[in-house]
Structure formats: C-alpha cells, structure tokens
N, C-alpha and C positions, 0 to 999 in steps of 0.2 A: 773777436766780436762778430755776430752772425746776423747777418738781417735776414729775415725772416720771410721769404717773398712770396712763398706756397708754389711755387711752379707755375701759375696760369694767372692771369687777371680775371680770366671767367669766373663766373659761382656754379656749384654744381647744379644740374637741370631741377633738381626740385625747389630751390631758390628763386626761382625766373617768377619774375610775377609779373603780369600781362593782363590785358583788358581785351574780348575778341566780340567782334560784332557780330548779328546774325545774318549779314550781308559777306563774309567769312573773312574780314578785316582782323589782324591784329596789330596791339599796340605795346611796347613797354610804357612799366609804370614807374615814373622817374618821381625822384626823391627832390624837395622847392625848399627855398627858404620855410615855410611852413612848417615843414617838418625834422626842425633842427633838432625836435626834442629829443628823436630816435637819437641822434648822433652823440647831445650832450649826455643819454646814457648810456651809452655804452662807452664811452671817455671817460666816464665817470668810474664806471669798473675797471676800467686798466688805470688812473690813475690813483686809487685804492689800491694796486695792486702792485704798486713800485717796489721791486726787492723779491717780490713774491713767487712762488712756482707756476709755468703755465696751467698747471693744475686746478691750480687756487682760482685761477681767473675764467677758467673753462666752467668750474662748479656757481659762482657766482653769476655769469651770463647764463647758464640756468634757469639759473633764479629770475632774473631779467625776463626772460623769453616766458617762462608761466605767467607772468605780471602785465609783458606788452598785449596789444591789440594785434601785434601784427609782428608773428614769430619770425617770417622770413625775411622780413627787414631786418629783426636785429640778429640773424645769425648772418646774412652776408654782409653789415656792415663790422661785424665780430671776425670773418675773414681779411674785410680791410685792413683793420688793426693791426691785425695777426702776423699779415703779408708785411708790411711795412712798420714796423715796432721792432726794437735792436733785442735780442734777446740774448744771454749769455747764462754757460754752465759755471756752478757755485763754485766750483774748483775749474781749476786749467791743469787736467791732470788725463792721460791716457785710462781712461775709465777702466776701457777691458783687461789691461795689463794690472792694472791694481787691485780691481776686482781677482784676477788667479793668483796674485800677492797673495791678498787678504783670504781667501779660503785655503790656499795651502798652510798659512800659518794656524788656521782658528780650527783646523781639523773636529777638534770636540769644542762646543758652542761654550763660550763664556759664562760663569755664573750672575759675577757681579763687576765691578765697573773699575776694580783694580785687576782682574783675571783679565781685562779686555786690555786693558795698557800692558799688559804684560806681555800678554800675546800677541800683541800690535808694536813691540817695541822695534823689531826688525823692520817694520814697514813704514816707521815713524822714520828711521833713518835712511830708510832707500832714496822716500819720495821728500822728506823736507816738510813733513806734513805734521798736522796735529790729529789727535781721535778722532775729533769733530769733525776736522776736514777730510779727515778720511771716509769716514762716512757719508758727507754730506759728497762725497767724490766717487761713490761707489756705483753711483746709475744714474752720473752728472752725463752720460751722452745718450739719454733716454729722453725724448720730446716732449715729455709733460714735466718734466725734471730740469726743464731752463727756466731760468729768470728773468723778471723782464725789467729792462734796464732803461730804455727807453720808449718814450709813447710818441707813435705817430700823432704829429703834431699839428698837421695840416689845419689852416683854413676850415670850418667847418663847410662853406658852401663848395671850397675845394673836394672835400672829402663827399658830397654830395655827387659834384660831378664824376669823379672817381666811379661809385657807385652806380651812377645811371648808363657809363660804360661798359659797368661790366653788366650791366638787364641786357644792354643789347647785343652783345660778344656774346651772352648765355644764349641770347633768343637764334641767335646766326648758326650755334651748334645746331640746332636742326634745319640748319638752309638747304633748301635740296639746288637752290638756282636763284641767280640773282641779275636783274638787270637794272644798269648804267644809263639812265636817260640823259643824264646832264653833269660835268664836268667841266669845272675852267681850268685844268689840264688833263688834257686825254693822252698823251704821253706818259706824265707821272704816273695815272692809273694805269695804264699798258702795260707798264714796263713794272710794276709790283703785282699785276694779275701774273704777268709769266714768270719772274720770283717766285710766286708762291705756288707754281706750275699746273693752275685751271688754266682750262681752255674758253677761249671766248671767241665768238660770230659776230663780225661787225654790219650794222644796220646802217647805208648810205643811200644818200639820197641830194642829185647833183655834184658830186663827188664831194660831201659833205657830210662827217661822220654827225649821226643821230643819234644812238645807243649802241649798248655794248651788252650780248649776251653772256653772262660767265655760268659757266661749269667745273663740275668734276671730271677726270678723265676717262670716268667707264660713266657717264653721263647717258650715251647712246646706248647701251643694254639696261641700264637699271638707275630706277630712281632712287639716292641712296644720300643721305643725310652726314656718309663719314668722312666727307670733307668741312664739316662747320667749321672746323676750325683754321681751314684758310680764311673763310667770308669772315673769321671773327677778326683775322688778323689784317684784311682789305679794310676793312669798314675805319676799321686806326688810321690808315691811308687815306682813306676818301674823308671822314669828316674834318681834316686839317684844310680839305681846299674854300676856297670861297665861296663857291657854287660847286652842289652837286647834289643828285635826287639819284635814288635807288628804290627798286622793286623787288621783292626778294619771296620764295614760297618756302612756308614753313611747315613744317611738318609735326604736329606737335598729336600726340598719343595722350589718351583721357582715363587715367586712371581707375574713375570709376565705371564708365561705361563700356574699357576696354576697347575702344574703339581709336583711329586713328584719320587726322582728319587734317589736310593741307591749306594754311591761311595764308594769304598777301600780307606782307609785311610794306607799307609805307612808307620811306622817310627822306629826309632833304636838308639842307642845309639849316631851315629854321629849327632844326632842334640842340646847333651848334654850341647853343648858350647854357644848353642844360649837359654840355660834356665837358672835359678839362681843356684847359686854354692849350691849344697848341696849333704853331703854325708850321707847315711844313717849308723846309728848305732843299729846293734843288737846283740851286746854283753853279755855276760850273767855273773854277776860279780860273783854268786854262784858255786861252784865244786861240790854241787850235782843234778844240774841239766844241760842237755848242750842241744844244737842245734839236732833234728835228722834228720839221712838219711831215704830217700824212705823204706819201709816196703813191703819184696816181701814175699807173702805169696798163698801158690799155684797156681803160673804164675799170683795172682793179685797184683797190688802194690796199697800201700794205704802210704798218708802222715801222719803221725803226725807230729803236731810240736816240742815237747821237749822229750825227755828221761831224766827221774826221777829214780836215785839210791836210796832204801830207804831199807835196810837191806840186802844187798846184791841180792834184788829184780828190777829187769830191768821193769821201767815203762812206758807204754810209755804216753804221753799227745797228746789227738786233741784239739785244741783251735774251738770252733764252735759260731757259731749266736743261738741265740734261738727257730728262723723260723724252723730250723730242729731239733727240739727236737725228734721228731717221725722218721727221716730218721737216725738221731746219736742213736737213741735207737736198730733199727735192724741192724747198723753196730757193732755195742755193743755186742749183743750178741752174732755173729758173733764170732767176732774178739777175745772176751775172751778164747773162745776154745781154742787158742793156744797162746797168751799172754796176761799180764797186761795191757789191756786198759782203761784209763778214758777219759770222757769229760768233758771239763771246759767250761763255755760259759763269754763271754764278753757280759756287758749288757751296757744303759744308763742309766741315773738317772733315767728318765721316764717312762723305761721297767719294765711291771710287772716282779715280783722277780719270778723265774722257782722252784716252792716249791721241795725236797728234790731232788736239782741239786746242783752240784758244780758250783760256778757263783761268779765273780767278778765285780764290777763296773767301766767302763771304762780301766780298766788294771788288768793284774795279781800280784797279790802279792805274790811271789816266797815262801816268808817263810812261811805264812799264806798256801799255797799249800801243801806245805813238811808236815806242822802240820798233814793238813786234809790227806795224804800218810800214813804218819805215823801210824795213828789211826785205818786207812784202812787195811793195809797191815803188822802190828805191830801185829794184835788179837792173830794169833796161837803163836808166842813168850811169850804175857802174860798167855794162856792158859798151855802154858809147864811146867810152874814155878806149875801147880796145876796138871795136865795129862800128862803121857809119851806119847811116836808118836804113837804109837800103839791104844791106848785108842783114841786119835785124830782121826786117821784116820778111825778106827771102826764108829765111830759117825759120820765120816762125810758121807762115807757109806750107812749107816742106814737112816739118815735124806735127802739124796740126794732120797731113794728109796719110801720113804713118803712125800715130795715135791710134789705138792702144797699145800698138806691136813695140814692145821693149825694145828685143833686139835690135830690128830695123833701127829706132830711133837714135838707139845706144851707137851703131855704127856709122848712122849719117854724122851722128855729130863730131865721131871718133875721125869722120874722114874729111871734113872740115879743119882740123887740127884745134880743133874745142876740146875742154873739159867736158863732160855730160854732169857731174857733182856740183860745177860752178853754173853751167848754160839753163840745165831745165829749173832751179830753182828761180832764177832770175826771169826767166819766162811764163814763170804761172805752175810750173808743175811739182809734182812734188815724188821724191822719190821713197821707196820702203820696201825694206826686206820682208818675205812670208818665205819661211826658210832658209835654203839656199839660194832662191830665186830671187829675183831685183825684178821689181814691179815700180809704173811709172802711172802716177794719179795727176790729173788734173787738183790744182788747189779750188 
C-alpha cells in the first residue's frame, strides 16, 4: 500500500496565488469556510474515482479546472489529494520482470484471444496469474496506472488549512531573507534556524534579544532565493508557537513584464487559525538537562541551546549544522575561557560523519550526551582517587606552560610516573595521530 505524498508540501511556483500592494506588500491568498465549494469538488472527483486509474482522475480534474473560476485553486488542492490519498497498483506483481516474461513468450503478437492464452500459458503458471491480470500487471508500476483506493478524508476546513500552508511554504520558496521580530521561544527558533543551517544576526538591546536576522549562507556575496526552502521549513516551526511575527523579502519575477521585483512579505501569529492546528512540543523529560536562557557574556550574548548538570558542573550545549565546523570551532575557544561549552552537531544519514566531533543522526540522544559529559567532564574526579588538588593543579600548570610541544609534554608526564593516554584526556586535552606523529589538542 503506498501513500502518496509527492515529496514537498509546497505547490509548484506557478500555483502560488498572492495579492501585492502598490506600496510593495505581499500577501497569501488563503482558502475560508467560504470557499468549501473548491474542496467539495474536487472530493467529488476522487470519490467518483474509487477503484479507478490515477489516469482517470487526472483527465476529469481537467474537466474541473475549464469549469472553475479559479484553475489554480483546483489544481493545488488536486495535489493535496494526490499527496495524501492511499493509492495501489491492480496487481502486486514485479511489473518489469513480467513485463520481459510476457514479450519473450509473445514474440509474434497474438491474433485472437485463444492465441493469447496460449502464449501466456507459461506465464500464467510462473506468476499465479490470470490473462486479465496479467495484463492489467504489465505497466502496474507506471504512476498514472495506480488505483486509488483511498480518499483523503480530512475535515474539509482541515484540508483548507493544509492548503493555505502550503501558499506560504510556496511564497518562502523565493525568500531571499527573513526577519524574527517576536517569538515566545527564541531558543526553539534558534536552535531549528541552525538545524536547518541559515545564518542569523541577533538585534539586542539592554541585553535583551529584539529580532533575529536569517539568512542563507553566501547571503553576503549574493542575493539568492535557493534557500526557500529552508524558510519554508522554519515558518512550520515558527507558526506552532504562541506568538511570533516575521518579515520576510520576496522575490517574485513577472511573467509578463519580465521583470523582477522584491516584496515584504508580512505575517504573525493572527494568521494561526487559517493553518493546521499544531502545537509544538519541546519538552525535555530528563532533570539533567533543561532548556537555556540567552548567555550574556561581556555585553555579548550568545544562544545555547540546553544547560547540562554533570557533577555539579554547569554545561552549557550549542546544537550546530556541520557547514560551521570552522566558525563553532573559534567560538569555542572563545567561549571556553569563561564557561563549559560544547558543540553537538545534527547530521543526516548521508552527511559525512565530522571525525572527532560530538554528532548525532537526525536528533539528539539526551543520555548518550550525558555519557559522552560525563567522560568529559568526570576525568579530574577519577584522577583524585590517585592525586591530591594540589599535585592536579601543579600538573596542570606545568603542561599548560609546555603546550603545544608534544614531546615536552609527553615526557613531563612520562617523568612524573603518569600515563600521558589516561592524564591528558582527563585534563581537557585530546590526543591524535597525523601519521606517525602523536599530536596533543586542546578539547
């Protein structure tokens, strides 16, 4: 059984239907109780079309669309359908492999309808099939050749809000830049702009975040619209919270004039009721790690996303993209001077693995974190149980004064009668081969 999702929630750009002022405002045009009658026809054609070929149903919304007043309504509410509708091939049979079945046995084409069973009799037996089925299985893994088995059955106002979702995911495809004026969690949107790896400029004032600039990441060379479909995937984010208002420049090119022409896009929280009900959840079910506040640190403020207790050590976590390994590396060491910071990065499946990075796949695993905390931030406790504070701190001293030098360090510790594999780890540093060579890194 396949459901049918089409890849995007978006509709293609020439779908987008919008209202633009001559003060260069634009607006999506959202679908109201009022206009349930687009929805009850086009329901009306796929429920007509139960059993039937997506074929059948694609040629009748045709029909529909010369009929309506307003073609591009009923061909993206004909992709909702489409997306969300169960559809299934007339046979459950390996198409291709039957299909070179059925032409190696029919070599010379059949006259009449007993030459065909005859010639099909070895393929009747392969596959457990009958003529009909055979046929009706021969270009069953061809997309206009499913059946549609079940109708999205949503709520009609449901299916509305649906819809006036995806006007503005369409409209965001040409975002060139959007700003965050108001959020009731600036965390939550923090921590999914860098997810979805734009860059953002934070606007403070009394060490009091105001707005949030976002971008794409060649933002500074070029004004370029091929990130919409991050801003399509933030805006999903941002209209779950309670409050939030966005400004966003649109880029939108004129067909007939050929001309291209950049509009403010508008919107806020009050258009909440005309999208699909969803509240977002970022609850954190662990008591040792919680949500944090803005990080004001010499008139700078800087986001983390979580604070990690781990021995009565205040941690703090940035969740980052991978694109900025290099720019989370000089806030790093930055930032270490006066507190516990790590990076964790979010990757995909398909993302090379960030070798000796903290990195999760697709999410974080909270306790799997705490472990690698622990390990991190645990060393000078195991080393107590063998050195008093004194003896620690002497050493740490000593090797911070001979830092970078390997060797050196390699032998002070060697002449102490330490491990250097068990000492420097438990002290902050981190060891790795380049070569032959054994190099000694600060963590």
């Amino acid at each position: 059984m396949a459901l049918q999702r089409g890849g995007e929630k978006v509709f293609p750009s020439e779908l987008m239907i919008t209202r633009k002022t001559k003060t260069g405002l634009i607006f999506p045009v959202f679908l109201s109780e009022e206009n349930s009658d687009y929805i009850q026809s086009v329901f009306n054609v796929f429920n007509n079309n139960i059993n039937n070929k997506k074929e059948n149903i694609e040629k009748d919304l045709k029909e529909l669309e010369m009929k309506s007043s307003n073609t591009k309504i009923i061909k993206a509410l004909s992709l909702v359908f489409f997306r969300n509708s169960v559809f299934e091939p007339a046979v459950e049979v390996n198409a291709e492999f039957l299909r070179e079945d059925v032409f190696r046995a029919a070599r010379i084409p059949p006259i009449d309808f007993e030459d065909k069973e005859t010639i099909l009799k070895p393929v009747e037996e392969k596959y457990g099939l009958s003529v009909n089925e055979i046929i009706d299985g021969l270009y069953s893994d061809k997309d206009s050749e499913l059946l549609l088995k079940t109708i999205y059955s949503k709520d009609f106002n449901e299916i509305a809000r649906i819809y006036n979702l995806g006007q503005v995911e369409t409209i965001l495809l040409k975002c060139l830049e959007m700003t965050i004026i108001n959020s009731s969690d600036w965390n939550y949107i923090l921590r999914s702009i860098k997810r979805l790896g734009l860059l953002y400029k934070t606007t403070t004032k009394n060490n009091k975040l105001e707005s949030i600039r976002v971008t794409g990441p060649t933002a500074m060379f070029e004004k370029t619209e091929r990130y919409g479909n991050r801003f399509a995937f933030l805006i999903e984010k941002l209209y779950t919270l309670n409050e939030w208002n966005i400004e966003a420049d649109i880029k939108i090119k004129d067909k007939y004039e050929g001309t291209t022409k950049t509009y403010k896009l508008k919107l806020s929280d009050n258009i909440s009721y005309y999208l699909p009900e969803k509240h977002y959840n970022d609850e954190i079910k662990y008591d040792f790690i919680k949500k944090s506040e803005p990080l004001v640190i010499n008139n700078n403020v800087y986001f983390p996303d979580y604070i990690m207790n781990i021995n009565s050590k205040k941690i703090y976590i940035n969740i980052s993209n991978i694109k900025y390994i290099k720019d989370d590396e000089i806030l790093s060491k930055e930032l270490k001077k006066s507190v516990n910071w790590e990076t964790v990065y979010i990757i995909s499946e398909k993302d090379k693995k960030p070798k000796d990075y903290i990195y999760f796949i697709n999410d974080i695993d909270f306790i799997s974190l705490k472990k690698i905390m622990e390990d991190r931030y645990n060393g000078e406790n195991k080393l107590k149980k063998e050195l008093d504070d004194s003896s620690i701190g002497a050493i740490k001293i000593e090797l911070e004064k001979l830092y970078p030098d390997t060797d050196k360090m390699i032998n002070y510790i060697e002449s102490q009668g330490l491990v250097p594999e068990r000492l420097l780890p438990a002290l902050g540093y981190r060891l790795k081969w380049r070569g032959i060579d054994l190099l000694i890194e600060k963590k």
